[in-house]
C-alpha positions as CSV (number, residue, x, y, z in Angstrom):
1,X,121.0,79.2,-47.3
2,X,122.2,82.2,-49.7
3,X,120.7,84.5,-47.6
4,X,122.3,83.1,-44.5
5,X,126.2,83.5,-46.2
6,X,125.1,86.6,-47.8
7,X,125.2,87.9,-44.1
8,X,128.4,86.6,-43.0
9,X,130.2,88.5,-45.8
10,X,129.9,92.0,-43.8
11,X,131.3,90.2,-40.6
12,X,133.9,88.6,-42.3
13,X,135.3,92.0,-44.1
14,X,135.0,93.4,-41.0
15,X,137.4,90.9,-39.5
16,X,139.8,91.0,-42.5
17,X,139.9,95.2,-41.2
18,X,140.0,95.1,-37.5
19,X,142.6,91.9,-37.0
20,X,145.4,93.5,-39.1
21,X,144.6,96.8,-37.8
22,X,144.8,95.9,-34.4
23,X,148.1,94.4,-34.6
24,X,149.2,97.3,-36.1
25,X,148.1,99.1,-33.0
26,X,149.3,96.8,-30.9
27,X,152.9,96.8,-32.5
28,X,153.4,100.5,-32.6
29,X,152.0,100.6,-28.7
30,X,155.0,98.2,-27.8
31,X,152.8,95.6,-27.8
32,X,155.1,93.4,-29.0
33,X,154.8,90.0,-27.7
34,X,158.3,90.3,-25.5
35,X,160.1,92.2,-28.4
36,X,162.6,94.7,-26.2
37,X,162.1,97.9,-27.7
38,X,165.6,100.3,-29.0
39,X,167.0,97.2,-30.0
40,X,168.0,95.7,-27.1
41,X,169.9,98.5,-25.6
42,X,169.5,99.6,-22.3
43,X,167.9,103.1,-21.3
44,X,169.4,103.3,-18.0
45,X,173.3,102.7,-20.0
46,X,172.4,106.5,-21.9
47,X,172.2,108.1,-18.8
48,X,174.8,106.4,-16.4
49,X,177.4,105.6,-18.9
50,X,176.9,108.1,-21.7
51,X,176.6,105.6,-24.4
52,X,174.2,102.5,-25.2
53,X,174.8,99.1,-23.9
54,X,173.0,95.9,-25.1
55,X,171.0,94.6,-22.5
56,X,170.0,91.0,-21.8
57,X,166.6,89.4,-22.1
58,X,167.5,88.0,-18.3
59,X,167.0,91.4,-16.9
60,X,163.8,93.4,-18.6
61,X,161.1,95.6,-17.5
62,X,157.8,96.6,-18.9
63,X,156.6,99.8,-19.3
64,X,153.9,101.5,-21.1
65,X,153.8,98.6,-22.9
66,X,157.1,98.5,-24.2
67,X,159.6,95.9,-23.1
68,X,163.3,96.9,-22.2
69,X,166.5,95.3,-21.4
70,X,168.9,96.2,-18.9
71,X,172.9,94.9,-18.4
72,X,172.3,93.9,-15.3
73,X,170.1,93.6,-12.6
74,X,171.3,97.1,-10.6
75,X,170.0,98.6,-13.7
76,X,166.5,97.1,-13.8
77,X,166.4,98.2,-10.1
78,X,167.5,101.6,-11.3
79,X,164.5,101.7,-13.9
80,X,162.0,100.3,-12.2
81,X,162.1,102.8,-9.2
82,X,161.6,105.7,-11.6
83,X,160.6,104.4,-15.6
84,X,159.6,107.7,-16.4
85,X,163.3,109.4,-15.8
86,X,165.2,106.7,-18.0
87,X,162.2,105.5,-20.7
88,X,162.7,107.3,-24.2
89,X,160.5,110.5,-24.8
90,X,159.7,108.6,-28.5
91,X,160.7,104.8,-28.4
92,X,160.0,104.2,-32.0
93,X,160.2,107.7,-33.9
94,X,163.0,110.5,-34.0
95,X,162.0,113.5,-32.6
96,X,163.9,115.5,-35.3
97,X,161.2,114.2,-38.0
98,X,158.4,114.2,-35.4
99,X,158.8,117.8,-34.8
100,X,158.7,118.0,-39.2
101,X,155.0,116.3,-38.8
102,X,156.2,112.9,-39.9
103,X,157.6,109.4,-38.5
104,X,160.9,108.1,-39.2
105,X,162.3,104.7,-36.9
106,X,165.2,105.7,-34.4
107,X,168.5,104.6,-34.5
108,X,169.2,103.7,-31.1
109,X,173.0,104.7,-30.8
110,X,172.1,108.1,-32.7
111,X,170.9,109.8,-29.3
112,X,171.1,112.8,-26.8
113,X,169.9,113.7,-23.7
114,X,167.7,117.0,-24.0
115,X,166.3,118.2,-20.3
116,X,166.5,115.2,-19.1
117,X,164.6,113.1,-21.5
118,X,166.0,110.5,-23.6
119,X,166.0,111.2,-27.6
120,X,166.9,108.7,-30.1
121,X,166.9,109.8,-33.9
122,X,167.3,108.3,-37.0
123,X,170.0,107.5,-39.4
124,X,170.4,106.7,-42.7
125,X,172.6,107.3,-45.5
126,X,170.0,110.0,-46.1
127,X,169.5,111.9,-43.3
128,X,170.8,112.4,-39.6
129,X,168.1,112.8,-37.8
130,X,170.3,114.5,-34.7
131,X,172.8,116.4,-37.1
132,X,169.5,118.1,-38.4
133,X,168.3,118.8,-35.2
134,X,171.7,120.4,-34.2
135,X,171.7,122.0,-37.7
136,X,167.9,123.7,-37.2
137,X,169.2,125.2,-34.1
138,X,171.9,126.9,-35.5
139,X,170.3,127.9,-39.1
140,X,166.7,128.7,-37.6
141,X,167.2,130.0,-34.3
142,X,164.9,127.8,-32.9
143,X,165.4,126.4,-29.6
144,X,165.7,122.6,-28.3
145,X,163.0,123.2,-26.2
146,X,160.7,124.2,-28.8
147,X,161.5,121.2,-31.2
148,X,160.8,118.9,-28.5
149,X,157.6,120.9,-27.9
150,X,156.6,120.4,-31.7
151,X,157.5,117.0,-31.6
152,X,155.5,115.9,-28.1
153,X,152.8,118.0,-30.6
154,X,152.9,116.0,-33.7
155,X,153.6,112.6,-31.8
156,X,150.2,113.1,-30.3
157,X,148.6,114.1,-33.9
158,X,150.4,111.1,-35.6
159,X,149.3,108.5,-33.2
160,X,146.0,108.9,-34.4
């Protein structure tokens, strides 16, 4: 009988590992059981209106795993004939800090549009993660393009 539960305790410290670290996967992955990601605010709004708009739970979209919510339902049409033009480059991290090598949660009405691609950064009473963006490209010389490079870069890296 003690030998039998002696053998149990590896599974069950296993288990006490994988379950939280699965839904820690699963919650940075968008998985997040109908959760909209950014809040709430609509991708498609950043693009066609130049500012965010809350969205509804009535008109949402998955994609990649991430929920989002649209004002209305032209603008779920909008997305859903072409997610990958309106869907955030990084839906949970700024890429000012991502291209620094670390994460830091977005802001979702602290954004820009940079080629195309969405970019929502994050602010604090700390930092402003766009203002240091804007502020590296002046100061460093480096371009927008490369930031975004570094940060695609050490998105990838992070994620693991």
């Amino acid at each position: 009988m003690i030998m039998r539960r002696m053998k149990m305790y590896p599974v069950i410290l296993l288990m006490l590992f994988i379950v939280p670290a699965m839904t820690a996967h699963a919650a940075d992955h968008g998985m997040s059981h109908g959760q909209p990601v950014l809040e709430g605010y609509s991708p498609v709004s950043y693009y066609e209106r130049g500012r965010p708009e809350r969205g509804s739970g009535q008109y949402q979209s998955t994609y990649r795993g991430d929920v989002y919510w649209f004002t209305s339902a032209e603008q779920k049409n909008t997305f859903d004939a072409n997610p990958s033009a309106y869907a955030p480059a990084f839906p949970r991290s700024c890429p000012y800090n991502l291209a620094q090598g670390r994460h830091e949660a977005i802001d979702p009405t602290n954004f820009k549009i940079v080629d195309g691609q969405l970019l929502l950064f994050h602010s604090s009473p700390e930092q402003d993660g766009r203002k240091r963006w804007e502020e590296s490209i002046v100061n460093t010389g480096v371009t927008e393009k490369e930031l975004l490079r570094r940060a695609k870069s050490n998105f990838i890296n992070l994620k693991f």
